[in-house]
N, C-alpha and C positions, 0 to 999 in steps of 0.2 A: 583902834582898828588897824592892823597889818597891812601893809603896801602890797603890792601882787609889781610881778612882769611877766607876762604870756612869752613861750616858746612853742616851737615846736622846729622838729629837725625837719631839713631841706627836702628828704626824700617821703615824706608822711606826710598824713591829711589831718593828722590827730593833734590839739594844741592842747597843753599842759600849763601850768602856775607856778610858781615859785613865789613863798611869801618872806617877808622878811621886816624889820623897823624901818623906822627915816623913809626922807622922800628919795631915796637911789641908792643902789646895791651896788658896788665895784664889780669888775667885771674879773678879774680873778673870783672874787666870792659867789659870782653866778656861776662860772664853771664849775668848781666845785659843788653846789648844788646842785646844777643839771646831773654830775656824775653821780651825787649822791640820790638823787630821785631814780632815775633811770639803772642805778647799780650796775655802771662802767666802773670796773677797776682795772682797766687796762692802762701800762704806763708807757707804752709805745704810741702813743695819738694824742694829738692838744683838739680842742674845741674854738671854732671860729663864729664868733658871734657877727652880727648887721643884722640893723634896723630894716623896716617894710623902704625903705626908701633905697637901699644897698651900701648904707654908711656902713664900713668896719670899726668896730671896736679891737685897735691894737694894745693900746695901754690896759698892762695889768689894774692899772690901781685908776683907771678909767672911770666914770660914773655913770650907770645909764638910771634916768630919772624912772620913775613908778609909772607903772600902766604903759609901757612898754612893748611893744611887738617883737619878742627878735627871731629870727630866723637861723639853727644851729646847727653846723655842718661839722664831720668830724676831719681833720687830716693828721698825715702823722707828724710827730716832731722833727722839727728841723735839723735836730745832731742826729738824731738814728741813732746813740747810744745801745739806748733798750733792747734797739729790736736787731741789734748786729749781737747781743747779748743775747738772746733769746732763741731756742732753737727754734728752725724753720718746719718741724713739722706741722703744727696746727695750721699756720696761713698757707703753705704748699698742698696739705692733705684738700683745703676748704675748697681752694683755685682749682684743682686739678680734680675735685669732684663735680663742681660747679660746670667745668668747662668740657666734661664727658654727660652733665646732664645727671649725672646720678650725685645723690646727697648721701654721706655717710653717719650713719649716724651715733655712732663713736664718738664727736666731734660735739662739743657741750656748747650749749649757747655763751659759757663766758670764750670760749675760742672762739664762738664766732663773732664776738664785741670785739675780740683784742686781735681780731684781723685785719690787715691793710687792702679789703677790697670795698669798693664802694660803697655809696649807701644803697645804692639805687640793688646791685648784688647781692647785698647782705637779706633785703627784704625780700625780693625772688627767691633766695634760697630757703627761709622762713617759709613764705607760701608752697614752694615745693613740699616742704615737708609735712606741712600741715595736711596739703591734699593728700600725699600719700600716704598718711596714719589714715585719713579719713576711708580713705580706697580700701585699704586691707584691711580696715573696721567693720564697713560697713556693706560691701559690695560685692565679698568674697562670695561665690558661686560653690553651692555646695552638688557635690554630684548628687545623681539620682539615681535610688534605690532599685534593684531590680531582681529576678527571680522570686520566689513563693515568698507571700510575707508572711509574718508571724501568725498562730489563729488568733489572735485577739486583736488585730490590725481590720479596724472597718474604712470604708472608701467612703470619706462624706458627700463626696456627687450621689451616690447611688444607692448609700448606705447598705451596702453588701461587702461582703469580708471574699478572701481569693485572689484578689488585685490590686496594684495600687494603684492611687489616685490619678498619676499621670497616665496609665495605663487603661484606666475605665472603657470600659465598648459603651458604658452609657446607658438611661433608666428605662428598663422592658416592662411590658405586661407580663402574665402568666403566655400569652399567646406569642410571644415573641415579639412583638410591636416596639419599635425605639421612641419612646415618648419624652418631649419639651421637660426638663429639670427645672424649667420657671414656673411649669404648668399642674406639676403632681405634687398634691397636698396627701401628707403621711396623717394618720391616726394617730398622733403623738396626746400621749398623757390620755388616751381611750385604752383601756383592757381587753382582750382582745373577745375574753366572753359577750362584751356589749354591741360587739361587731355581727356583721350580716353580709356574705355574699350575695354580689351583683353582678348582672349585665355589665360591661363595658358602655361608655359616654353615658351612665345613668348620672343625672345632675348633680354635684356635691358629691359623689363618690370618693374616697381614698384610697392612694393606692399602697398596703400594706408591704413589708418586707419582703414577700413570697411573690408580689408581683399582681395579686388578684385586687378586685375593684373592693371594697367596703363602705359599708354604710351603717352609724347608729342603727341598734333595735327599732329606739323610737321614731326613724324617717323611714322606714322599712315600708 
């Protein structure tokens, strides 16, 4: 059966695995796995391990025993080599969208792994983006339609064609009367030969397309 050590990075609530032989993993060999689960290929930042207690693990070739707690922060490397190597547009473009509040999105999630801004920023800027796919996904306000609609356009409040829906005056009698939309029941799926003009308030009456009251033959 394979060892485990639990991680999870300093600014997340989410805890991960790493499995591996033997009872302890080097801690060079954990970072490496952390990068290779997590698909960091950034060469400008090292990874900072400690236990739930706040012991650091400095030494590479360190051992931390199985079933493990650790807690994994990123910071950048110590020579700055890389990152005086590498041009400054992605982490300037990242900073300077972040700190107008607006997220660019040009800007690939491996840029924004291989960024020198924190953890706690890197996740905000995530969440930002997230919401705003979500916003203009799903929330976009479409206008509304106006002047003559089409003839084959019916208004299902009132089931009458000539207006639209937002527009409706609302379901009449033949007499003009504004009648309750919860209250008038249509002859639906009745032909209109089996139909019979009525009186207005006669019990069970429908109120047909044209506005007048109807009743089955046979309640007639």
């Amino acid at each position: 059966m394979a060892s485990e050590v639990y991680f999870k990075f300093k600014a997340s609530i989410k805890q991960d695995t790493i499995q591996f032989d033997g009872s302890a993993i080097s801690v060079r060999d954990l970072k490496n796995a952390i990068k290779t689960k997590c698909c960091l290929r950034a060469s400008d930042f090292d990874l900072k391990l400690e236990d739930g207690s706040g012991k650091e693990y400095v030494k590479e070739n360190e051992l931390i025993p199985k079933y493990t707690s650790i807690i994994v922060r990123r910071v950048p490397k110590a020579n700055g080599d890389s990152q005086r190597k590498k041009p400054p547009s992605a982490a300037v473009g990242l900073e300077k969208s972040f700190g107008n509040s607006t997220i660019t999105h040009s800007n690939s999630a491996t840029n924004l792994a291989e960024s020198n801004l924190s953890e706690d920023d890197k996740i905000k800027i995530m969440f930002d983006r997230t919401a705003e796919n979500l916003s203009s996904k799903y929330y976009t306000v479409k206008p509304k339609a106006y002047g003559i609609p089409p003839p084959h356009y019916i208004c299902h409040k009132c089931n009458q064609g000539g207006h639209w829906i937002h527009e409706c005056p609302g379901i009449k009698d033949s007499r003009g009367n504004l009648l309750d939309s919860k209250t008038v029941k249509r002859p639906t799926g009745i032909p209109q030969d089996f139909l019979v003009r009525v009186e207005p308030g006669t019990p069970g009456a429908y109120l047909d397309k044209n506005g007048r009251y109807m009743v089955p033959i046979k309640d007639a």
